[in-house]
N, C-alpha and C positions, 0 to 999 in steps of 0.2 A: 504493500500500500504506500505510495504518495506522502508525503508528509506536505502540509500545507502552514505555508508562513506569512506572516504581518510582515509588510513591509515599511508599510507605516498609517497613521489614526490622523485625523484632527477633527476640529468641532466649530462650532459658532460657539460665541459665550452664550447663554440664555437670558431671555428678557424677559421682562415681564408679561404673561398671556393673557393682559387685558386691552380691550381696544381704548385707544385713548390714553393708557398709559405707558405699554409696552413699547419698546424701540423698533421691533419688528414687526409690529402687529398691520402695518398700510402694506407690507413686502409679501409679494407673492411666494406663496410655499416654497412652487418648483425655483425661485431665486434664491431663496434659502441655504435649500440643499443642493442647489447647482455652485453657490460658491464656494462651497468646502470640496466638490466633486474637481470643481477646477484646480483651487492651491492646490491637493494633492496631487494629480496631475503634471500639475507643473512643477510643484517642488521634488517629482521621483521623475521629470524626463517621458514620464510614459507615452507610448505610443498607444494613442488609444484604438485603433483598428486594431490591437490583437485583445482589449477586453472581451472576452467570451462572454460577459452578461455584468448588468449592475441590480443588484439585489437588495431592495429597499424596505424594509419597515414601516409599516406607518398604519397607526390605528385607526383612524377615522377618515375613511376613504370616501370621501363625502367634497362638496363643493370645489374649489379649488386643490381639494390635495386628492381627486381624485384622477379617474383616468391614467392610470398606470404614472404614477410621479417619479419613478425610479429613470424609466425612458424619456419621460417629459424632461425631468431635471439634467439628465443626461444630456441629452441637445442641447438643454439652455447651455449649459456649461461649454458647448464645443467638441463634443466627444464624437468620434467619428461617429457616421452611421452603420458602422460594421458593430456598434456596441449594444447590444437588446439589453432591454429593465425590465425586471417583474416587480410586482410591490407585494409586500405579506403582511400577514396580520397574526400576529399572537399576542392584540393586546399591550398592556406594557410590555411584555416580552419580545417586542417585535425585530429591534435593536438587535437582542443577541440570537434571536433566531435565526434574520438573513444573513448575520455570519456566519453561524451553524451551515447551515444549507451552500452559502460559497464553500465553506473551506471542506463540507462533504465530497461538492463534485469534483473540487481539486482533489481529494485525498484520493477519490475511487478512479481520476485517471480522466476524465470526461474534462476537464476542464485546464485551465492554465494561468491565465488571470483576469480575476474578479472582485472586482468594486461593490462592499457592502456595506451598510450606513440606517439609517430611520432617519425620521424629520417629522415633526407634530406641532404643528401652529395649533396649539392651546385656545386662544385668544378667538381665532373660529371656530375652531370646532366646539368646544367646549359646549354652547347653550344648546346645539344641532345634537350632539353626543347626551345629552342631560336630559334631552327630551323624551328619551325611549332606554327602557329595563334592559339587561343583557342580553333576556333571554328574546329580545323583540318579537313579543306576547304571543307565546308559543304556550298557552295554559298548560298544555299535559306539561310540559316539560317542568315548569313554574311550580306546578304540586309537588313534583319529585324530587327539585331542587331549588329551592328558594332563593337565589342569589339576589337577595337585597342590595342597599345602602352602602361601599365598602369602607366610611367611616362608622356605620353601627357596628359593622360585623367589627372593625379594628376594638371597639370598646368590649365588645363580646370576650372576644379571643382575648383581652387582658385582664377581662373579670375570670374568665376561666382557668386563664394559666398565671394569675398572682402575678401581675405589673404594676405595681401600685403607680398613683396620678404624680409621687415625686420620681420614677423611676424614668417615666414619660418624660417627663417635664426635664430633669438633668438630661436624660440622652439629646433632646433639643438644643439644648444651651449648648452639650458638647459639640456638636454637628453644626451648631454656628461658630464657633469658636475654631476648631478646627478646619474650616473652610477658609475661616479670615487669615488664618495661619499661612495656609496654601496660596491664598489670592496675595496676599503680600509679598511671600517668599518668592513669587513669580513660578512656584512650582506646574503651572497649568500651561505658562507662555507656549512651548512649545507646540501644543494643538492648538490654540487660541487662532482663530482666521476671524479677521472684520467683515461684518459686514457693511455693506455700502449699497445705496439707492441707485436706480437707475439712471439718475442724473451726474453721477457720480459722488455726490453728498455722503459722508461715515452717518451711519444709523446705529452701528453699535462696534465695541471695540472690548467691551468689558464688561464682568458680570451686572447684571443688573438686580437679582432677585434680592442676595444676603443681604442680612439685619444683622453685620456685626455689635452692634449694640446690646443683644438679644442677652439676658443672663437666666437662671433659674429663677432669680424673682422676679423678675418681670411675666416670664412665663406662668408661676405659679399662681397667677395674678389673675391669666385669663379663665373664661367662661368656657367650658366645653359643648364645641359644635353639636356634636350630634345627635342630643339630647333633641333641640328643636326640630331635628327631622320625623321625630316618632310620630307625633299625630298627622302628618301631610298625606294626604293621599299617596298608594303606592299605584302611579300611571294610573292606568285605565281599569287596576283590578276590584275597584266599588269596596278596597277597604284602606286601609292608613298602614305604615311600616307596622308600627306597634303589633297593630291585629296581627302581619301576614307571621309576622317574628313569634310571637306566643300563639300561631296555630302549630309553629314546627319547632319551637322550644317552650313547652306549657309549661308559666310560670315564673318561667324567666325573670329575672329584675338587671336591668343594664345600669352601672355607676358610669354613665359616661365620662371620659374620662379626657378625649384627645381634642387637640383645637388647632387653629391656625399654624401655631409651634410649635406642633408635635405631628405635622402631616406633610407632606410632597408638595411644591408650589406647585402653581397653576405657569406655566411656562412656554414660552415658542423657543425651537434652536431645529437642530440638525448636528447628526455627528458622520465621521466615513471608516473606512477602513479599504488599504489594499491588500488582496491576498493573493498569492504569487506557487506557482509548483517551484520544487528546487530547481529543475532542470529553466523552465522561463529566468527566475532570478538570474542565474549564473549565466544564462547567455547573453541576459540584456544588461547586465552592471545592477541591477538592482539586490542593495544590500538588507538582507532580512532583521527585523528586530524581533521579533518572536517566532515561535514556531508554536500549536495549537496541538496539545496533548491529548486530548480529549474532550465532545460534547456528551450532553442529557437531556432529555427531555425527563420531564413527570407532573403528574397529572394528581389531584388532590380531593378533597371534598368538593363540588364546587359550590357550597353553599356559603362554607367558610372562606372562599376566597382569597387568602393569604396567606395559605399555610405551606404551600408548598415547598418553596426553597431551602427546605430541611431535608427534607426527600430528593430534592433534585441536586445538592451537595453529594449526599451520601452516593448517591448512582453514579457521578459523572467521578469520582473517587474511584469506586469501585474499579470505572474502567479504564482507571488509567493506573489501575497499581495502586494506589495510594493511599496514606490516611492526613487525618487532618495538618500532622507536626508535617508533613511533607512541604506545607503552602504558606510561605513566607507572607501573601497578604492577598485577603480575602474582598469584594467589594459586594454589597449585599443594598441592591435598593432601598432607602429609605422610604416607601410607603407610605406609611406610618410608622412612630417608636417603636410601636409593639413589635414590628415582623423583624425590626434588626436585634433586638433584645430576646423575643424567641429564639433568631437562628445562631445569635450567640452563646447560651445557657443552651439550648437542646446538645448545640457540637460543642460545647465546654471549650472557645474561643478566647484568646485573650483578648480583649475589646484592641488593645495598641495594636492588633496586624487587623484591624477591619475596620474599612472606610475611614483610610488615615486622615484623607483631603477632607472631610466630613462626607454630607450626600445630600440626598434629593430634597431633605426637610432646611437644610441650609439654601443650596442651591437650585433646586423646582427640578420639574421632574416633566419632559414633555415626552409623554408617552413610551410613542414609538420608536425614538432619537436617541434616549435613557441608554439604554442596551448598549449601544453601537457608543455612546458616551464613557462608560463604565469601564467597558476594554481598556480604551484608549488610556484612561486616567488610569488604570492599574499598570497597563506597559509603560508610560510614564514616570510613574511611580519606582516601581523595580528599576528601571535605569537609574533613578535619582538614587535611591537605596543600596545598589550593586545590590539588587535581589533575584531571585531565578523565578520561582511558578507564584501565579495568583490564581484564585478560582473566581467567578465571577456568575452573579446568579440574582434573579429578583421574580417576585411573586408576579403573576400574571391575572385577570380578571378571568372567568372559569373555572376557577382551583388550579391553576397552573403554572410550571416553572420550567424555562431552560439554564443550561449551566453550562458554563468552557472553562477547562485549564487551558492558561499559556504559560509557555516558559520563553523568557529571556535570552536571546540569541547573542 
């Protein structure tokens, strides 16, 4: 089998995904993710008539980021037309999934190189996405699997598995703290690409979401969201969250517990990745920074909806040899507190090798982009560190999780 390599990652910084406040939120999607598709491009030399395929993420495939945005963005960018895009969808998982799937068909021989990435403008899709349940009112399905609210479900899952509201609350504080760390130290510069308007005007050059001011008391301070979702109508199903939640947990009492700073911002970006066979690398100069040990998929409750990335560690472990002391630094979506705090205490994780930069409750979380973000910061990372393998993994909507080892080249 093939081994397939990162040749190299970058991203946009993330904005804010509100219209009106956001830096990117007037900027067409496929602009978005066509300027990251470019800097790479340009900064590896590549010829883009030998990309075999550009393989995109993106969850809400809907108004502007639909219509296959992997091949749209691709054009924008200048990429030959010898180069085809597919777009995928796993949800937040999307990111590390269409890297999954490149660096598959490189490993099994079918491919050579390919460009993989996500992109999710928050800021549109958001109200369009909010307006319909997951199971897009599919009732048998809804009886069998309730996939609610996934800030109820995060308050659920931390009344059930003992998170208490300072546990939340400090892992926030850390995750802003640790971000400002990263943003100062210039730790991110490397994948950092600007973006810029069509007029050529900068629209963004730097993170926009962190609140390094953020401490635990300020935190402990706020209201938890999710409490107010319980009596609203759930869609179209003629009862409220509350009812559908104590028809398939009787009884139930939820301490809500999570809020604003203890959950994923609302965000637009885009991140990429090149992946390359040995054999293409070495005949075109292109020098490899990782090489990909191992994917996983795994699949969960999906009523609980976040629980997966426990299950999807351990599997993608499994098959690559491995146990946990193997993986010098871990990168695990911040969601919510709750799922990075589970998947630290479940794999008995030192918190210092996980989400060193901080994550998604610092810095926002744009879906389908996340994934394909996450790699990169961890390849990053290991280079800064002189460190070898990270595993890299985040809960998916569904009950779902994919998961990659790379090692450091």
């Amino acid at each position: 089998m093939n081994e397939a390599w990162i040749i190299d990652a970058a991203r946009t910084p993330r904005a804010i995904g509100k219209v009106g406040k956001g830096a990117l939120a007037d900027i067409h999607p496929q602009h978005v993710l066509s300027t990251v598709l470019k800097f790479l491009a340009e900064r590896n030399d590549l010829n883009t008539a030998d990309i075999d395929d550009v393989i995109v993420g993106c969850s809400a495939q809907i108004g502007t980021q639909s219509s296959d945005i992997a091949r749209m963005a691709a054009l924008d960018a200048g990429f030959s037309i010898n180069a085809s895009g597919i777009t995928v969808d796993r949800f937040c998982g999307s990111g590390i999934s269409a890297t999954n799937i490149g660096a598959a068909s490189i490993m099994a021989g079918m491919e050579d190189l390919v460009v993989t990435g996500g992109v999710e403008m928050m800021s549109m899709c958001v109200p369009k996405v909010m307006a319909q349940p997951t199971d897009v009112w599919n009732l048998r399905l809804r009886e069998q699997y309730p996939m609610t609210n996934v800030g109820i479900m995060a308050d659920l899952i931390a009344n059930e598995e003992g998170f208490s509201r300072e546990a939340l609350d400090r892992f926030g504080a850390e995750s802003q703290r640790r971000a400002h760390v990263a943003i100062t130290q210039g730790r991110f510069d490397r994948s950092l690409v600007p973006v810029y308007r069509q007029d050529g005007s900068l629209a963004l050059d730097q993170e926009e979401y962190p609140r390094p001011s953020t401490t635990y008391e300020t935190l402990a301070q706020m209201e938890p969201t999710f409490g107010m979702v319980m009596d609203l109508p759930f869609f179209d199903s003629g009862v409220t969250f509350r009812q559908l939640i104590e028809q398939h947990w009787p009884g139930v009492k939820i301490d809500h517990r999570h809020h604003a700073g203890t959950s994923s911002g609302v965000v637009d970006g885009a991140g990429a990745l090149i992946l390359a066979s040995p054999q293409y690398a070495k005949a075109n100069n292109l020098k490899p920074r990782a090489r990909i040990r191992a994917m996983a998929n795994m699949g969960h409750k999906p009523e609980y909806i976040l629980n997966a990335p426990v299950d999807a560690a351990r599997k993608v472990l499994s098959k690559a040899g491995m146990s946990t002391r193997d993986i010098d630094l871990f990168e695990i979506n911040e969601a919510f507190a709750v799922v990075a705090l589970k998947y630290m205490r479940d794999l008995n994780l030192d918190p210092s090798r996980v989400n060193i930069n901080g994550g998604a409750i610092a810095m926002g979380h744009p879906v389908g982009a996340t994934g394909a973000m996450l790699i990169g910061t961890a390849l990053d990372e290991l280079e800064r560190q002189d460190k070898s393998l990270a595993l890299i993994t985040m809960c998916a909507a569904g009950g779902m999780a994919p998961a990659i080892i790379i090692e450091r080249l």
